[in-house]
C-alpha positions as CSV (number, residue, x, y, z in Angstrom):
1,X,-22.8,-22.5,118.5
2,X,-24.9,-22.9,115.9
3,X,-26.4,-21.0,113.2
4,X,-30.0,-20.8,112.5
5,X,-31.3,-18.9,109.8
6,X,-34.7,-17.3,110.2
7,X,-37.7,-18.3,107.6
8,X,-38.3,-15.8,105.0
9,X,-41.6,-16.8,103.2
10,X,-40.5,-15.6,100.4
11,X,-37.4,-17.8,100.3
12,X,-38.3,-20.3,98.4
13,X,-40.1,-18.2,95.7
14,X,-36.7,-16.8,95.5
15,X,-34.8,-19.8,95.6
16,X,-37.0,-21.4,92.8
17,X,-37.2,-18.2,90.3
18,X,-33.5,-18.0,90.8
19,X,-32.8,-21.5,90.0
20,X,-35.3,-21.5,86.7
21,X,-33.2,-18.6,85.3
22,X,-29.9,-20.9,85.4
23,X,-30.8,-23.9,84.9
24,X,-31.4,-23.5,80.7
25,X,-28.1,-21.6,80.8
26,X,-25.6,-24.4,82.6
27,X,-25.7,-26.2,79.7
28,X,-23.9,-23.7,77.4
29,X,-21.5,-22.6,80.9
30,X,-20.5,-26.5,81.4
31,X,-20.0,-27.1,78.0
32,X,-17.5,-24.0,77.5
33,X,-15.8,-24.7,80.7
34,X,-15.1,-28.0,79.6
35,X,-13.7,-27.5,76.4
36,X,-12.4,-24.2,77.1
37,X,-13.5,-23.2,73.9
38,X,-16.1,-20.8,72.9
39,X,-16.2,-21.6,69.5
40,X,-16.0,-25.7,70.2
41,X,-19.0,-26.0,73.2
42,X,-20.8,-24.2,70.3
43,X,-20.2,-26.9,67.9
44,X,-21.1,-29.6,70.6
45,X,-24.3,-27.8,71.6
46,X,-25.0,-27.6,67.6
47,X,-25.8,-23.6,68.6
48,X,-24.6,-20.4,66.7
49,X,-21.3,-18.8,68.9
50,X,-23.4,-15.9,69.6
51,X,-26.2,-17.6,71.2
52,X,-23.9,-20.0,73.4
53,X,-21.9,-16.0,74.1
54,X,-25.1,-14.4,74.9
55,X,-26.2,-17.3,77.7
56,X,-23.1,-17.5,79.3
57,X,-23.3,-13.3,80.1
58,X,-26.9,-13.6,81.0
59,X,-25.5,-16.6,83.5
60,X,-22.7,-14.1,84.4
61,X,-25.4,-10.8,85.1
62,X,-27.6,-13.5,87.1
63,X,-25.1,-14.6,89.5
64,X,-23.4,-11.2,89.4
65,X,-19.8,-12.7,88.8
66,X,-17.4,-13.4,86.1
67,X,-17.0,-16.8,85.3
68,X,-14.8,-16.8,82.1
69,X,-11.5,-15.2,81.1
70,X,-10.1,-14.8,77.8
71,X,-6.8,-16.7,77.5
72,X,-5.9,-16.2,73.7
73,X,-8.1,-17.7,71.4
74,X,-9.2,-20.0,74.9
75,X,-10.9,-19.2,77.7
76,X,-10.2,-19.6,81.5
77,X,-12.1,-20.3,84.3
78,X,-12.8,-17.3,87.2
79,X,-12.3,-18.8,90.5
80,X,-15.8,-18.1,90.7
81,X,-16.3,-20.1,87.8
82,X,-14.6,-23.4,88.3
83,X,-16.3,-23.4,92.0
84,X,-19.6,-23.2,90.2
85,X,-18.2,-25.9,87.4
86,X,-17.3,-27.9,90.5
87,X,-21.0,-27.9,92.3
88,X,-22.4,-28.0,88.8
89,X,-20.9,-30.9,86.6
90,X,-22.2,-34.2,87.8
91,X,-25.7,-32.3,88.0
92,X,-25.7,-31.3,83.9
93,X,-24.4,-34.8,83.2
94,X,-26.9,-36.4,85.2
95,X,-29.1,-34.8,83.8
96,X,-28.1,-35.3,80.5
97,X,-28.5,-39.1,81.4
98,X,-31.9,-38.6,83.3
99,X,-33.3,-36.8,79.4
100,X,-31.9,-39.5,77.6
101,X,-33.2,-42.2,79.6
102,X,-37.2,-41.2,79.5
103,X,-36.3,-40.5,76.1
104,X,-35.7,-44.0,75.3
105,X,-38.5,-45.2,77.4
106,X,-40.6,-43.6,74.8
107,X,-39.0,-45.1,71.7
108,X,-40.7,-48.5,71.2
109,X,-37.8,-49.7,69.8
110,X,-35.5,-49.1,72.7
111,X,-37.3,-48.8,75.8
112,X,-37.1,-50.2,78.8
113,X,-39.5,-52.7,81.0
114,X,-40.0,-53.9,84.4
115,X,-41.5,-56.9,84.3
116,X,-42.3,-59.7,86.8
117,X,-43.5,-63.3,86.5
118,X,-44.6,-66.2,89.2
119,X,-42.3,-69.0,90.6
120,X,-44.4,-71.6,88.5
121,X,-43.7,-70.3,85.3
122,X,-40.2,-69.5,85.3
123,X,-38.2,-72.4,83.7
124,X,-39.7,-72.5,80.6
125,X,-42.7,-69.7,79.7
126,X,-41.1,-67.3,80.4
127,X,-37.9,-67.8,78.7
128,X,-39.3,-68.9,75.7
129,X,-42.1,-65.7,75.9
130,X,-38.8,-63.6,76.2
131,X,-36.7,-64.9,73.4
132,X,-39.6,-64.2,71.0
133,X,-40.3,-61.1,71.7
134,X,-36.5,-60.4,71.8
135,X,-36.0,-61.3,68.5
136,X,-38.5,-59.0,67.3
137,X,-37.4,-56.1,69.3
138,X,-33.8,-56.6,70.2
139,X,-33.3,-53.1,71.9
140,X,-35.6,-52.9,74.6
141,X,-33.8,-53.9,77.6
142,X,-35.6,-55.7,80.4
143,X,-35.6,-55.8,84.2
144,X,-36.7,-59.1,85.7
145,X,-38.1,-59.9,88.9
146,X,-39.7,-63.6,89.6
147,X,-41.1,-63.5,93.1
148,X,-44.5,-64.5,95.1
149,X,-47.6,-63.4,93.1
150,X,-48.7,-61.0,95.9
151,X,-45.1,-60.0,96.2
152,X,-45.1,-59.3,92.6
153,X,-48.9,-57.3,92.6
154,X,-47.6,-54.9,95.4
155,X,-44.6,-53.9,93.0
156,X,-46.9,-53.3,90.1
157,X,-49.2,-51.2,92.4
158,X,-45.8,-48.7,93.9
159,X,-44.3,-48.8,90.3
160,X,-41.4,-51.4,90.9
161,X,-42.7,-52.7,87.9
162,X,-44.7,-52.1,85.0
163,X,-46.7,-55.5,84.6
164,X,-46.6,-58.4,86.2
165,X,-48.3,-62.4,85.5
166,X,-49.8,-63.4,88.5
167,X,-51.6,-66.9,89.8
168,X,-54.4,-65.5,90.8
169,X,-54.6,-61.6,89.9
170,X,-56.1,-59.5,92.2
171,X,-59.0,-57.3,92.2
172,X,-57.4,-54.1,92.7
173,X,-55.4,-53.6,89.7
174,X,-56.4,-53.9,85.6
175,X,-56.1,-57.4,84.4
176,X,-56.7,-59.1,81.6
177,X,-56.7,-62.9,82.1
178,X,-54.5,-65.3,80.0
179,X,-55.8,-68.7,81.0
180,X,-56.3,-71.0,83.7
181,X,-53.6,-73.2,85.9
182,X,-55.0,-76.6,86.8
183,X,-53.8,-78.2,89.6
184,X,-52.6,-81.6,89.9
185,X,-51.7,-83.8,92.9
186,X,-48.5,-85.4,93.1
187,X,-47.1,-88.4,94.3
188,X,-44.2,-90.6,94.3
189,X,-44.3,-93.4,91.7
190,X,-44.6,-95.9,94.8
191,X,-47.5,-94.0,96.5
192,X,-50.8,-96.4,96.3
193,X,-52.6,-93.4,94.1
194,X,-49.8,-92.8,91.9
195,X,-51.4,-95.5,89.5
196,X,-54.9,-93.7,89.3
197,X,-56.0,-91.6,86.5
198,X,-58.7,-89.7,89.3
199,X,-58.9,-88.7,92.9
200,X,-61.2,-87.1,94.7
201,X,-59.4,-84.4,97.3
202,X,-61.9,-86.7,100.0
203,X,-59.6,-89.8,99.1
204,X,-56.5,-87.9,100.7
205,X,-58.3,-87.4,104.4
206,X,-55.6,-89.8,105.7
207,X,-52.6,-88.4,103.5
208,X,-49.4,-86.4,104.5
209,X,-48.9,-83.3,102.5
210,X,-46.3,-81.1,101.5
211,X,-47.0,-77.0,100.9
212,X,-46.3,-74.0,100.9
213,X,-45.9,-71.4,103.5
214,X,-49.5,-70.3,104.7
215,X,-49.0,-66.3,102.6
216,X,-48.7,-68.7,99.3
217,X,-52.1,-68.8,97.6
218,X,-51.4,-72.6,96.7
219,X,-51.5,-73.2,100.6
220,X,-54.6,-71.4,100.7
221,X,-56.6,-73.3,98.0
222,X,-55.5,-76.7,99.6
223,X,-56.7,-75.7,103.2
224,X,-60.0,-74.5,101.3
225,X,-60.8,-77.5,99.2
226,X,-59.8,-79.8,102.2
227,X,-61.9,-77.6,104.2
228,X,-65.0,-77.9,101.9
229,X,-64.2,-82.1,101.7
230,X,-64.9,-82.2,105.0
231,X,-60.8,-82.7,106.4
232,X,-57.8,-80.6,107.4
233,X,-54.8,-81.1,106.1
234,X,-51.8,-82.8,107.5
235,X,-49.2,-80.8,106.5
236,X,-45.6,-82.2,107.4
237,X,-43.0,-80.2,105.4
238,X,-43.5,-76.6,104.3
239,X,-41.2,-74.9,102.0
240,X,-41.6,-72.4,99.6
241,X,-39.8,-73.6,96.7
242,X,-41.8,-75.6,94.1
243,X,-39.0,-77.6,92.7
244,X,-37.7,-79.0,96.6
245,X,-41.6,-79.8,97.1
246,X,-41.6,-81.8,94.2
247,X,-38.4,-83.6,95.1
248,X,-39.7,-84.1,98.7
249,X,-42.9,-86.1,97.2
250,X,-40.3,-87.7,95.0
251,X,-38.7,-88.9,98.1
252,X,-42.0,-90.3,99.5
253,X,-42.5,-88.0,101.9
254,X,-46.1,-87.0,101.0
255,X,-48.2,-85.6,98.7
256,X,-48.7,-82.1,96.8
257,X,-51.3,-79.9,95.6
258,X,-49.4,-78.2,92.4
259,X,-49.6,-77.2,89.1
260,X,-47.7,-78.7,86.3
261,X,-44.1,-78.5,85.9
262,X,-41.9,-77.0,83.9
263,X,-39.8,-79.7,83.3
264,X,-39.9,-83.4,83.7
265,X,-39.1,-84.9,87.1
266,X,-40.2,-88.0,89.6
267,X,-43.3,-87.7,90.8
268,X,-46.8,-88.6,89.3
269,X,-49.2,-86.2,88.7
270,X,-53.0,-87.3,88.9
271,X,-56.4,-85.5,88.4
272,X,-58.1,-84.3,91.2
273,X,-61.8,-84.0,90.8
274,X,-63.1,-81.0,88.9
275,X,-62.5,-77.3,88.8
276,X,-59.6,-77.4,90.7
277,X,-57.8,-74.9,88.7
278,X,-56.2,-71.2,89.1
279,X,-56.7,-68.0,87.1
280,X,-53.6,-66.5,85.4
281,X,-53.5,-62.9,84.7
282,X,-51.4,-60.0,83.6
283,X,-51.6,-57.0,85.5
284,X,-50.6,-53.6,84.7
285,X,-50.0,-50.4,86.7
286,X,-52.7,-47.3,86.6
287,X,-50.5,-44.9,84.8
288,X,-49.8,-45.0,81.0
289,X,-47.3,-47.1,80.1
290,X,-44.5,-46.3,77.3
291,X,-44.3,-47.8,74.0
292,X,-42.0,-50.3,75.0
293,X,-44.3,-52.1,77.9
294,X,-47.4,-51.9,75.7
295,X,-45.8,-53.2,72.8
296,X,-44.6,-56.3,75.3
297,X,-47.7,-55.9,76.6
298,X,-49.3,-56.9,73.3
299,X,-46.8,-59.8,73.1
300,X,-47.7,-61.4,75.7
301,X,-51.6,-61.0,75.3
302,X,-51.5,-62.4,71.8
303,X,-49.1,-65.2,72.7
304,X,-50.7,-66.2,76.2
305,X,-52.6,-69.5,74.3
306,X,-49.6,-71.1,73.4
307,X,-47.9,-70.7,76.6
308,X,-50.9,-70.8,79.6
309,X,-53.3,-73.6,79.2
310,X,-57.1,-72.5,78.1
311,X,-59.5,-74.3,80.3
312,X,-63.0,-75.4,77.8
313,X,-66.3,-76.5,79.4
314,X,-66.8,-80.1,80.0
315,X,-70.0,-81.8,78.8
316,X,-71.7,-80.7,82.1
317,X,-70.7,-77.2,81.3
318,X,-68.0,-76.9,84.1
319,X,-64.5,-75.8,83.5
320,X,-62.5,-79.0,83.2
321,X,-59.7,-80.7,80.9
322,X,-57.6,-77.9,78.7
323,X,-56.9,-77.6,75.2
324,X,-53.5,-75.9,73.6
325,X,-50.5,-76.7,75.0
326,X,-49.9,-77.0,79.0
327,X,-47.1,-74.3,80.2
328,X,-44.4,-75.7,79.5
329,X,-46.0,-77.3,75.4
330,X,-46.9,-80.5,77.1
331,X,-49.3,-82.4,78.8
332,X,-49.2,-83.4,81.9
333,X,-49.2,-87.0,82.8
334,X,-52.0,-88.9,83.7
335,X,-51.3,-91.8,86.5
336,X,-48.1,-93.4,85.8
């Protein structure tokens, strides 16, 4: 059979009144029952005797039970007692942990952040954006997540993380925008355009291409600007890793709308008409962050030119060829 209590309404005023009175005073019961020493859990609690005496009886009229002995110049746990030290331990230390924790969050020297950063920028940017920022505050410790740019908005949005650089930000969370991605076609050094300085995206009606899955924004811009040149893409290999594309056009086996690597490898890049570029952003969450993620924060504002290229207007006026250093401090190459 089994038992059901009724509901009191006025249980869980009860329950919650009773439960403020004793919380403030575990601290001074766990402490004595550990050490077994009045005199000692006072020292540890840096609290006269008489106060850390005084909270244990109120704890002892509150629960209406003894929970202390004197044993000498020691004292003993009730039975009543070490149950409730039992039950009440790992809660007072975790507690304990939980205090010191968002304590540290708030110390700008030894915080904590969440931070995630795109699949395109995370063999060299990032690192090197880390490292400096490290060296001027060694103690805030950092959770890293690199991940899909939409994967990586949702997390800022439900708090997984505290700011995140996404290709493109959305429109639904604060931003402020650190540059602009151009993106490049690649080809193997054999492929007939892999000698040009220029395409236009109409040249590459007849071309096989490599992309992304169709949730990648990449994917989405080429089937846009191949929609707008008049084509649809024939897309052959889909993948959602950037450096396996880039070794599949190595390997001849079509062509790729990307933006610039991080590091050297085989295939050609070449310019594809104009404006074909991405903006990069740093997003943040809604609530207030702590010291530590808007001092990295900062960082990462102040240091976005060297790392993200800055598009400047052409001499029609139109967003084209970028000045500063690429992602990665270089160029990218230009034909072969």
């Amino acid at each position: 059979m089994r038992y059901r209590q009724e509901y009191d309404p006025n249980m869980d005023e009860y329950a919650g009144s009773r439960t403020a009175d004793v919380v403030p005073l575990l601290a001074a019961f766990d402490a004595a029952a550990t050490e077994g020493h009045i005199t000692r859990a006072a020292q540890i609690l840096d609290v006269p005797q008489s106060s850390l005496s005084r909270r244990i009886k109120t704890l002892e009229k509150i629960l209406g039970v003894a929970l202390f002995q004197p044993l000498g110049r020691r004292v003993e746990l009730t039975a009543s007692g070490r149950d409730l030290h039992r039950r009440t331990h790992a809660l007072v230390r975790a507690l304990d942990d939980a205090i010191g924790v968002v304590q540290g969050n708030a110390d700008p020297e030894h915080g904590s952040v969440r931070f995630g950063f795109p699949l395109t920028l995370g063999a060299v940017s990032v690192p090197r954006l880390l490292a400096e920022f490290h060296a001027e505050a060694p103690g805030i410790r950092f959770e890293l997540v690199q991940a899909h740019s939409r994967s990586l908005a949702q997390m800022v949005r439900d708090g997984r993380l505290d700011l995140a650089i996404v290709v493109p930000p959305p429109d639904d969370l604060p931003t402020v925008e650190l540059g602009r991605q151009r993106i490049h076609l690649y080809a193997a050094p054999t492929h007939p355009l892999a000698g040009r300085g220029h395409v236009e995206l109409a040249e590459l009606r007849d071309a096989v291409f490599i992309a992304n899955p169709p949730t990648y924004d990449l994917r989405r811009m080429l089937e846009q600007w191949c929609a707008e040149s008049g084509f649809i893409p024939n897309i052959a290999f889909e993948i959602g890793d950037f450096d396996t594309v880039r070794a599949l056009v190595a390997q001849g086996l079509g062509v790729a709308l990307l933006p610039a690597a991080e590091s050297d490898g085989d295939p050609v890049t070449v310019a594809i008409g104009t404006g074909r570029e991405r903006s990069v952003g740093l997003v943040v969450g809604r609530h207030r962050p702590t010291p530590a993620v808007a001092r990295f924060r900062e960082h990462v504002v102040t240091r976005a030119t060297v790392y993200v290229p800055q598009s400047v207007p052409d001499a029609s006026g139109r967003r084209g060829a970028q000045s500063g250093e690429h992602l990665n401090g270089r160029r990218p190459r230009a034909g072969g």
